[in-house]
N, C-alpha and C positions, 0 to 999 in steps of 0.2 A: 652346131653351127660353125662356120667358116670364121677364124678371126678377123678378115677382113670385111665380111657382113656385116657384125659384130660392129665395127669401125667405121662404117657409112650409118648403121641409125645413130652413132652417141656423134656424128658429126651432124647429122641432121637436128639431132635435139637438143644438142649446141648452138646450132644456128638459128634455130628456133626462138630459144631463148634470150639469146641476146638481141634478136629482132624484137620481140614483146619489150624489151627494156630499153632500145632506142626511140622504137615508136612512142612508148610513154613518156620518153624525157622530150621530144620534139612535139607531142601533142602538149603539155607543160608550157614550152614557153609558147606557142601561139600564142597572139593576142587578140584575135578576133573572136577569139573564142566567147562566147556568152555566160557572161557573168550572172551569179541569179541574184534579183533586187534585193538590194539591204534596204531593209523597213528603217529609217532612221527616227529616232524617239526623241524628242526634245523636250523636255521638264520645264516648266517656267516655275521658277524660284517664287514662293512667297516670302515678299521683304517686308515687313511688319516687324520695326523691331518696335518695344516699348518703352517708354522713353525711361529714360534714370531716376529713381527714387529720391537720389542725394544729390549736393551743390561741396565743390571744392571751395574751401578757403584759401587761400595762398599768401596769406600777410602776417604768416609770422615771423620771429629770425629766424637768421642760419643757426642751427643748433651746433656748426662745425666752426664759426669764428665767434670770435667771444669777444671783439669791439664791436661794441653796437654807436651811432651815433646818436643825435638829439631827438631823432623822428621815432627810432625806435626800429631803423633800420640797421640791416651788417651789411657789409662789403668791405671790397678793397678800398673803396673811397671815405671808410672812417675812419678816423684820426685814433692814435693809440697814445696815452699821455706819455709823458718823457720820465723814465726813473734815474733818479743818479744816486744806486749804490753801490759805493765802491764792497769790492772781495776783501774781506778783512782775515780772514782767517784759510790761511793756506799752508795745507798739510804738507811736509815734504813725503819728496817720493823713498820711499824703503828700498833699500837694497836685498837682491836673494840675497842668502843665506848662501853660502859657500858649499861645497859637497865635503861634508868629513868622510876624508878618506881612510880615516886613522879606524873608522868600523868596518874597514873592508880586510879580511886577511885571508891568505895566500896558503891552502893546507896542503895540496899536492897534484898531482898532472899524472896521467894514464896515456900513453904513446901508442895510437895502433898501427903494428909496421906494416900492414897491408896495405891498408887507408890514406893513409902517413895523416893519419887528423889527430889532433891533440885535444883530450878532455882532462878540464881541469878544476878541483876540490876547490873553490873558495863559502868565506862565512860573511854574510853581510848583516850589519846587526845584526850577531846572534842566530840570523837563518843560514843554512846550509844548502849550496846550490852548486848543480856539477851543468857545467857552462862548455862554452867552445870558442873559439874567437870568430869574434863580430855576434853573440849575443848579448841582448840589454835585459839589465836585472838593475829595477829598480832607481832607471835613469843612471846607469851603470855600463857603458859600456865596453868588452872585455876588446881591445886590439890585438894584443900579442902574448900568448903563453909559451913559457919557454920552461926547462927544468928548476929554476933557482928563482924565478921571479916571473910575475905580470904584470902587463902593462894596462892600465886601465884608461876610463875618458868619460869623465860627468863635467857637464856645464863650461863647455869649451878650456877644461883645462886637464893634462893628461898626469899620472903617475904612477910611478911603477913604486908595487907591492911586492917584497922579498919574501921567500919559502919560511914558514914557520916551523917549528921544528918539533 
């Protein structure tokens, strides 16, 4: 066959086609169109309820105020007796405890020249901890490590701890 033969049926069944799909969207919205009856079904409710078996009481207290007055009623409108006892026994207040710094020691420092970050060998009671500055050990924290000493910081007061040897 001819390509251009060829090119008049697939324009024909083209047009074909898109004619069946306008016709159905313009047959769609008619409105005169005939709708088929909707049977509509309405239930009538049987309301029979049966009546309550039980009766509320509602005269007792409040079981959340705990003045009641003379009737045997609470509220905000009974009166609360008047107490006058004085606070006799007043504890002072405790002071912390201070941060012994004298258990913290200073064992030695690792330089990385790449990094340039400094790790440093300290003993906190007796524990053994390798640290960096600005980490907390123990409400301990390290500020500044340098070769010969560090500088620490517990409970807003700062001190520097010398190389041990």
């Amino acid at each position: 066959m001819n390509p251009k033969k060829i090119r008049y049926y697939l324009l024909a069944g083209v047009l074909t086609i898109w004619g069946l799909i306008i016709f159905r969207i313009v047959k769609g919205l008619d409105q005169d169109a005939a709708m088929p009856p909707v049977k509509k079904i309405i239930a009538k409710l049987k309301l029979d309820d049966p009546q309550d078996s039980f009766t509320l009481f509602a005269n007792y207290p409040d079981p959340f105020i705990k003045a009641n007055d003379d009737n045997g009623r609470s509220g905000a409108n009974a009166e609360i007796p008047f107490q006058n006892n004085p606070v006799t026994n007043i504890r002072p207040v405790l002071e912390k405890p201070r941060y012994d710094f004298s258990t913290v020691v200073y064992r030695g420092m690792i330089n990385n020249q790449v990094t340039k970050k400094k790790i440093a060998f300290i003993s906190v009671a007796g524990k053994d901890y390798t640290v960096k500055e600005g980490d907390i050990i123990e409400s301990l924290k390290i500020r500044k490590i340098t070769g010969t000493q560090i500088i620490v910081f517990a409970e807003g007061k700062s001190s520097s701890i010398m190389l041990k040897k």
